[in-house]
C-alpha positions in Angstrom: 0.0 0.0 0.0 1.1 4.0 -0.6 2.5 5.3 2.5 1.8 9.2 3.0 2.1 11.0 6.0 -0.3 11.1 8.6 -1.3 14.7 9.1 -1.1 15.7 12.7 -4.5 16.5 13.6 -6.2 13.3 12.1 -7.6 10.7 14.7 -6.0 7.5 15.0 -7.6 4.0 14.6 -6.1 1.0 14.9 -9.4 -1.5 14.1 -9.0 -3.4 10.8 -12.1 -3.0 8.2 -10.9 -6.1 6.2 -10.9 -8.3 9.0 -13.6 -11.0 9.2 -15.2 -9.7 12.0 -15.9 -6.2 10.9 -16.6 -7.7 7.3 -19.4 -9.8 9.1 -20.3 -6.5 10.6 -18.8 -3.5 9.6 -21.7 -1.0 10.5 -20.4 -0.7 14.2 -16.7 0.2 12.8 -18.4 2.7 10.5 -20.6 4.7 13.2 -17.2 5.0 15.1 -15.6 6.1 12.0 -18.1 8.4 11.4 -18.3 10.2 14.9 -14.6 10.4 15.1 -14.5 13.2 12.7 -14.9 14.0 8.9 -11.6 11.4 8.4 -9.8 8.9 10.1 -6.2 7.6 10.0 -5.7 3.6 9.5 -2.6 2.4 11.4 -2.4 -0.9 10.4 -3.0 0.6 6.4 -1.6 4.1 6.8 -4.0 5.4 4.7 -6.7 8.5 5.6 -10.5 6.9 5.5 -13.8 9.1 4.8 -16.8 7.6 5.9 -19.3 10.2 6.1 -21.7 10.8 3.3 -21.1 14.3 2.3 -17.1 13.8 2.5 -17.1 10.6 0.7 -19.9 12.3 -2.9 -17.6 15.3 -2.9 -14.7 13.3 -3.4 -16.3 11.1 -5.9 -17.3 14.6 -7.5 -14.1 16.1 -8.0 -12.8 13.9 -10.2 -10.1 16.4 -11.3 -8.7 16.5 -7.9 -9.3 12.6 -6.7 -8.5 10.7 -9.7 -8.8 7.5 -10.8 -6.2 6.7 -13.4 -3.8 5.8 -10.2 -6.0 3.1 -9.8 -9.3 2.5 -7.3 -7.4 -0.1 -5.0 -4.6 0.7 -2.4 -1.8 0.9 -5.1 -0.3 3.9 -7.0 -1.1 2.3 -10.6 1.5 5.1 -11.9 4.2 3.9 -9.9 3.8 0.1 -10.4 2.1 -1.8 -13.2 -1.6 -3.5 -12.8 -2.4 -7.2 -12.7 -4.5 -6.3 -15.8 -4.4 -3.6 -18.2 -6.2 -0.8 -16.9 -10.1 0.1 -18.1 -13.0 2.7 -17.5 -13.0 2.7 -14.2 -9.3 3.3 -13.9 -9.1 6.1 -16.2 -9.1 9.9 -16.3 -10.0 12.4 -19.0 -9.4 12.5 -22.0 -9.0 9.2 -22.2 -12.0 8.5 -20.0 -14.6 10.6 -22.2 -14.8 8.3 -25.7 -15.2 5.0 -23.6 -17.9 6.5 -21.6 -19.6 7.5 -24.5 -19.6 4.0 -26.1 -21.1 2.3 -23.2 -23.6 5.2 -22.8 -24.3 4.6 -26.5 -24.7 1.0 -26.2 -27.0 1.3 -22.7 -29.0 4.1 -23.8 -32.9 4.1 -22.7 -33.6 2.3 -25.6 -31.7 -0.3 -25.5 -32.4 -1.2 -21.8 -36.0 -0.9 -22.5 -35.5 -3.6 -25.5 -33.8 -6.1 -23.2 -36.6 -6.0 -21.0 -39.4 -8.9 -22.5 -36.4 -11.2 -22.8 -35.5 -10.7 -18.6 -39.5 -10.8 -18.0 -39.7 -14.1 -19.8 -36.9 -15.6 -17.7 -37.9 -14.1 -14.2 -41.6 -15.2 -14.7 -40.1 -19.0 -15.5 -37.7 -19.2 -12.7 -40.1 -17.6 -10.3 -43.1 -20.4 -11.2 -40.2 -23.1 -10.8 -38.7 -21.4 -7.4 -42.7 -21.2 -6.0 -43.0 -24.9 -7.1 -40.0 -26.0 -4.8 -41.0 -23.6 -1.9 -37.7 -23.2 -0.3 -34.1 -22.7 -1.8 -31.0 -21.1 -1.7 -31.4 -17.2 -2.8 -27.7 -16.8 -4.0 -27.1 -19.8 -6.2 -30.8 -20.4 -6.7 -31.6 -16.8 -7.8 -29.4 -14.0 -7.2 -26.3 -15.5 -9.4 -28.7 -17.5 -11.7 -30.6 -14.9 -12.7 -28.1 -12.1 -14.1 -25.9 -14.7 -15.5 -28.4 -16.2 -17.8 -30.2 -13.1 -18.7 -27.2 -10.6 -18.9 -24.7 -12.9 -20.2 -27.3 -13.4 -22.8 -27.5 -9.5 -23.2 -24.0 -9.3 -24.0 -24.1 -12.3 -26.4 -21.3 -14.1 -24.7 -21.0 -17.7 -24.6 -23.5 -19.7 -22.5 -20.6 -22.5 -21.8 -18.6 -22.2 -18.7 -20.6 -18.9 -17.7 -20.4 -19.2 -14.6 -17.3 -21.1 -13.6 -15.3 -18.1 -15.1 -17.8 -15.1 -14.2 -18.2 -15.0 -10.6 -14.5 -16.2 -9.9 -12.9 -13.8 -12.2 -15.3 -10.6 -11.1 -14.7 -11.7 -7.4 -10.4 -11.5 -8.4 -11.3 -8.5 -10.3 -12.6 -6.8 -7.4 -10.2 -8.0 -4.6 -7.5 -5.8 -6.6 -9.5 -2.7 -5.0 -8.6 -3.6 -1.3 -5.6 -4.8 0.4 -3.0 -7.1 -0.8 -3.7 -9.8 2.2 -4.4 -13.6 2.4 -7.9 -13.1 1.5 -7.6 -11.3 -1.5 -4.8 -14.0 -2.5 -7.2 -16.4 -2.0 -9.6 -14.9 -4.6 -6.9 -14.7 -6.7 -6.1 -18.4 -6.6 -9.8 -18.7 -7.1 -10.0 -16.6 -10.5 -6.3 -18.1 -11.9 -7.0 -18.6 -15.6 -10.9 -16.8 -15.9 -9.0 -13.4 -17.0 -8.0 -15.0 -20.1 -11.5 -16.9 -20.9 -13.4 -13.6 -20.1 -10.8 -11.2 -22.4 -11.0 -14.0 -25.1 -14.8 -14.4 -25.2 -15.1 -10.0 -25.2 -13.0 -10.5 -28.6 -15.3 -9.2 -31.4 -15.8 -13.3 -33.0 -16.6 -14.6 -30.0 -20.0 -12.8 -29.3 -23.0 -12.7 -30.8 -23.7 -10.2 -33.6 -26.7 -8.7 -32.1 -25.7 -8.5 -28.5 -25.0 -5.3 -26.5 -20.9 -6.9 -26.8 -20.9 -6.4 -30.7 -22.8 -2.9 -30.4 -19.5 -1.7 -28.0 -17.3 -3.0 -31.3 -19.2 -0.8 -33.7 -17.9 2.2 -32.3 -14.2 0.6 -32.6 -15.4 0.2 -36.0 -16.1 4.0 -35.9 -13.1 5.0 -34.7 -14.4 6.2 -31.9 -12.4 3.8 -29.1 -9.5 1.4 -30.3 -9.6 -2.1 -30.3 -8.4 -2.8 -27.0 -11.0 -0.3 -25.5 -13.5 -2.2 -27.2 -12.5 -5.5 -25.2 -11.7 -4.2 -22.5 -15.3 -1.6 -22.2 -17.1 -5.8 -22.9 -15.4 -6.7 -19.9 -16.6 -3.6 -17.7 -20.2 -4.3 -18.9 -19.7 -7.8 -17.6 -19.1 -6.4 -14.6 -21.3 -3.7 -14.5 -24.1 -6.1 -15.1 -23.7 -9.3 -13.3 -20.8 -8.9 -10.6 -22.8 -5.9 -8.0 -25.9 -7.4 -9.7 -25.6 -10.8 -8.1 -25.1 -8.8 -4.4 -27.5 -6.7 -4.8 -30.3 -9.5 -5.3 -28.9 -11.4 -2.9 -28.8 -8.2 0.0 -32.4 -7.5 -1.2 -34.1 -10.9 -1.1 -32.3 -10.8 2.7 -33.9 -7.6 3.6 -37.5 -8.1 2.6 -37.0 -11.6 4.2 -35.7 -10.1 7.3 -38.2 -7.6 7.3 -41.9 -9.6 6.7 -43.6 -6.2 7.6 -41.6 -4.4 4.4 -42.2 -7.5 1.9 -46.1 -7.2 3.0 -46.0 -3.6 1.6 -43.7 -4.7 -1.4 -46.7 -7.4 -2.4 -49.5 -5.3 -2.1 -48.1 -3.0 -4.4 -45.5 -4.7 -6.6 -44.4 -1.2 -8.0 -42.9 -0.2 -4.8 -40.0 -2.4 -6.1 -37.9 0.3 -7.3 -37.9 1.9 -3.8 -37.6 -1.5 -2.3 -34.4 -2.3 -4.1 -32.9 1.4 -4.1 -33.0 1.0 -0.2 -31.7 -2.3 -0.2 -28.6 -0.7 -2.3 -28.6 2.0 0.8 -29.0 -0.4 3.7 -26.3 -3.0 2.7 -24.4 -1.9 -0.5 -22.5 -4.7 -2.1 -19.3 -2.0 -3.1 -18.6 -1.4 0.3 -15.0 1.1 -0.3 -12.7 2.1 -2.9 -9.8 4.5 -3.5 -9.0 7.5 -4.9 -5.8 9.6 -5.4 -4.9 13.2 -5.4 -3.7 14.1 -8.3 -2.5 17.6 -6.7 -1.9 19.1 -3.7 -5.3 19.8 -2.0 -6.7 20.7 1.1 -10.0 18.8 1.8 -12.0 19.4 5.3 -8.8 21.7 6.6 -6.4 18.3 5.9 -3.9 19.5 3.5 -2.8 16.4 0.9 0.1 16.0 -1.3 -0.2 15.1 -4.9 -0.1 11.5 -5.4 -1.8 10.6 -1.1 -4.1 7.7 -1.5 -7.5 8.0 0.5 -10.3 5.2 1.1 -13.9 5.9 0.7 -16.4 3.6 2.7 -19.6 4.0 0.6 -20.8 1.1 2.6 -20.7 3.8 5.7 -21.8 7.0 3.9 -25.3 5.6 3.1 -25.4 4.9 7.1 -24.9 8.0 8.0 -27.3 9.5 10.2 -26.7 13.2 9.1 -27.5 12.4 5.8 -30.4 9.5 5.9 -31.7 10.5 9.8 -31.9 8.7 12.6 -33.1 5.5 11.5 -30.4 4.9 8.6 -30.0 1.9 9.8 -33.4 0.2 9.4 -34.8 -0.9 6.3 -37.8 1.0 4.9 -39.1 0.5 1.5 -40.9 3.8 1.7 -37.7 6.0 2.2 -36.8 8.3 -0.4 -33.3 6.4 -0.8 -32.3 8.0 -4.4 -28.5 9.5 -4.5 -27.2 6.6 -1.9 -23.7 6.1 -3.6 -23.7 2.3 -3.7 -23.0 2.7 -7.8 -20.6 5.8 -7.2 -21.1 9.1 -8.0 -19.9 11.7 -10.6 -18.0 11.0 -14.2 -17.5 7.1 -12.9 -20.9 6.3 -11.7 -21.4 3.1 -12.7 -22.7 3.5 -16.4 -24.2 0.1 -16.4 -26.6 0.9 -13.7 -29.8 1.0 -15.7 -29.3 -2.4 -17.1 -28.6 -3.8 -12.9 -31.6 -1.7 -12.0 -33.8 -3.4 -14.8 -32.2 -6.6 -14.0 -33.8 -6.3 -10.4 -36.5 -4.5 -11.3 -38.1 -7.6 -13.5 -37.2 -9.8 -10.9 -38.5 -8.3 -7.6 -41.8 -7.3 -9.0 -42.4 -10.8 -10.5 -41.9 -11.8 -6.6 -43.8 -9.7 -5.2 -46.6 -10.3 -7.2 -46.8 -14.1 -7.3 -45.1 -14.9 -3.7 -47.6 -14.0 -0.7 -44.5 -14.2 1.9 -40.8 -15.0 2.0 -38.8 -15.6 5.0 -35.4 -17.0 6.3 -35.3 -20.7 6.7 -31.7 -20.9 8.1 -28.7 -18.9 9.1 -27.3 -17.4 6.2 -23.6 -17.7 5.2 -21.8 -13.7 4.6 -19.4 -13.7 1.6 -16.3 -11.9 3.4 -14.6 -10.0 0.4 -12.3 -7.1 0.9 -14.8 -5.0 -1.8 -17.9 -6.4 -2.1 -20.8 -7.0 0.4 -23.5 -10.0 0.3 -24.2 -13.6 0.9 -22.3 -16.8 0.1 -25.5 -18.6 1.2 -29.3 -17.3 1.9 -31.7 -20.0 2.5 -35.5 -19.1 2.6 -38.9 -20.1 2.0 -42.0 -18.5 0.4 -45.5 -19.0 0.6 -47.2 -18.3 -3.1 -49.7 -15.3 -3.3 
């Protein structure tokens, strides 16, 4: 990790986010974090943390001043090389502008409205087979089931070996944006090899001609990006549309099943499922921090910081805090007015696949709510512990049809 200098006036913690502990449960960490001042100083990571909701959107803001092109993990991507060549998300402008412009291109209104009969048709299908079982497994039975038949479809990727390569590889992909520790090692073993089967199946021959993948290479055809943009922007769809996508089903089928009272209210009025799932990306986001760096000197919140100082942003804290949400941020209410929560980023590098998640969900919680009557928990679920991302390795529950 970039060492800076801890300025003097910054309070200390020693507590580890990334252990298992506070990965189980971070939210106690994160109120501490919070009430010790607008930023905190990480011993065992020397690194300064924001976890307050105003602190962490202006940064993600400012995109001149905290940039990205450093990288979004812990190292200085201009002083050592990336694992992988570096893509949207870890780039500034100008470079930044024409690959934004392709994927907005490619998931424009239109073109997520279009993809919508083919997720209906697949959410209605799984849903009748899911009320026919009664009980099963949210995660593998749904919440990665779902995105990776119906986006990976989307994209016109190969339907062989999906998911072996898909979750493994966006699970690597994202442990690169927290510490270099056993854990994220581990993932790393996990993913060995899926980096090449996803890059070669993003190349222009190996997808489908009429899928969302081969629209991103018409504007390499243009001119518009290069080649290797055009791969690499395939790849950031992937994971714009099925890597968060799989969390966030998972966190919201666990918060309507945790909360009977808010599912009762989702299924008498199946079009409360927007807010339903915009809170659940609030209450438990499944990007819980990245980085940023200064790419000048600055002084943010009085704390002056050197060009090139690394700082952590805990979004996963931000859309807890109290000053921002009230006093009940912490409970889960359908009916809250949860829109701006930062769970897909804010600024230039909000996540540009978000309307294609959103519809994802969308289908799929409002073809719940109108067929199941109830869901609930039917065992202890199992938390994914992930340096980045925030959800469930297991979620078992049963439903009673409407």
């Amino acid at each position: 990790m970039s060492v800076t200098i801890r300025p003097e006036t910054i309070p200390v913690m020693a507590d580890d986010p990334y252990s298992d502990e506070n990965l189980t449960n971070p939210y106690p960490l994160f109120e501490r974090m919070r009430a010790a001042g607008p930023a905190v100083w990480l011993e065992k990571y020397q690194v300064l943390a924001f976890a307050g909701f105003q602190e962490c959107k202006e940064i993600l803001d400012d995109y001149r001043t905290f940039i990205s092109s450093a990288g979004v993990g812990p190292k200085d991507l201009h002083k050592e090389p990336a694992w992988r060549p570096q893509g949207i998300l870890e780039s500034d402008p100008p470079v930044h502008g024409p690959m934004r412009a392709a994927m907005a291109g490619v998931i424009s209104p239109r073109g997520v409205r279009e993809l919508r009969p083919a997720f209906e048709a697949f959410a209605d299908e799984l849903v009748s087979a899911l009320i026919e079982r009664g009980g099963f497994d949210g995660v593998t039975d749904l919440a990665e089931l779902f995105p990776i038949r119906v986006f990976g479809d989307a994209v016109g990727i190969p339907r062989e070996d999906r998911e072996a390569n898909l979750l493994p590889h966006g699970a690597m992909n994202f442990s690169a944006f927290g510490p270099d520790d056993e854990r994220s090692r581990e993932f790393f073993g996990k993913g060995e090899g899926t980096h090449e089967w996803v890059m070669h199946n993003c190349d222009r021959e190996n997808l489908s001609p009429d899928g969302m993948g081969a629209k991103i290479w018409e504007f390499a055809d243009r001119g518009e990006i290069t080649a290797d943009q055009a791969a690499l922007l395939v790849r950031a769809m992937l994971s714009a549309g099925l890597d968060t996508t799989v969390f966030s089903i998972g966190n919201t089928l666990h918060s309507l099943a945790a909360h009977p009272e808010q599912w009762a209210q989702l299924h008498a009025n199946p079009k409360l499922a927007k807010f339903a799932i915009d809170e659940a990306l609030r209450y438990n986001s499944p990007f819980q921090s990245f980085f940023r760096t200064t790419g000048q000197d600055t002084t943010f919140r009085g704390i002056e910081l050197p060009a090139g100082t690394k700082v952590v942003l805990f979004m996963g804290a931000a859309n807890r805090d109290t000053k921002h949400w009230g006093e009940n941020a912490d409970e889960y209410i359908i009916s809250r007015n949860a829109g701006g929560h930062l769970a897909f980023g804010m600024g230039i590098h909000q996540c540009v696949g978000q309307p294609i998640s959103r519809l994802e969900m969308d289908v799929l919680f409002t073809a719940l709510a109108k067929r199941v009557k109830s869901i609930e928990l039917a065992g202890e679920p199992v938390p994914y512990l992930h340096n980045t991302l925030r959800g469930w390795k297991s979620l078992p529950v049963r439903i009673t049809p409407a």
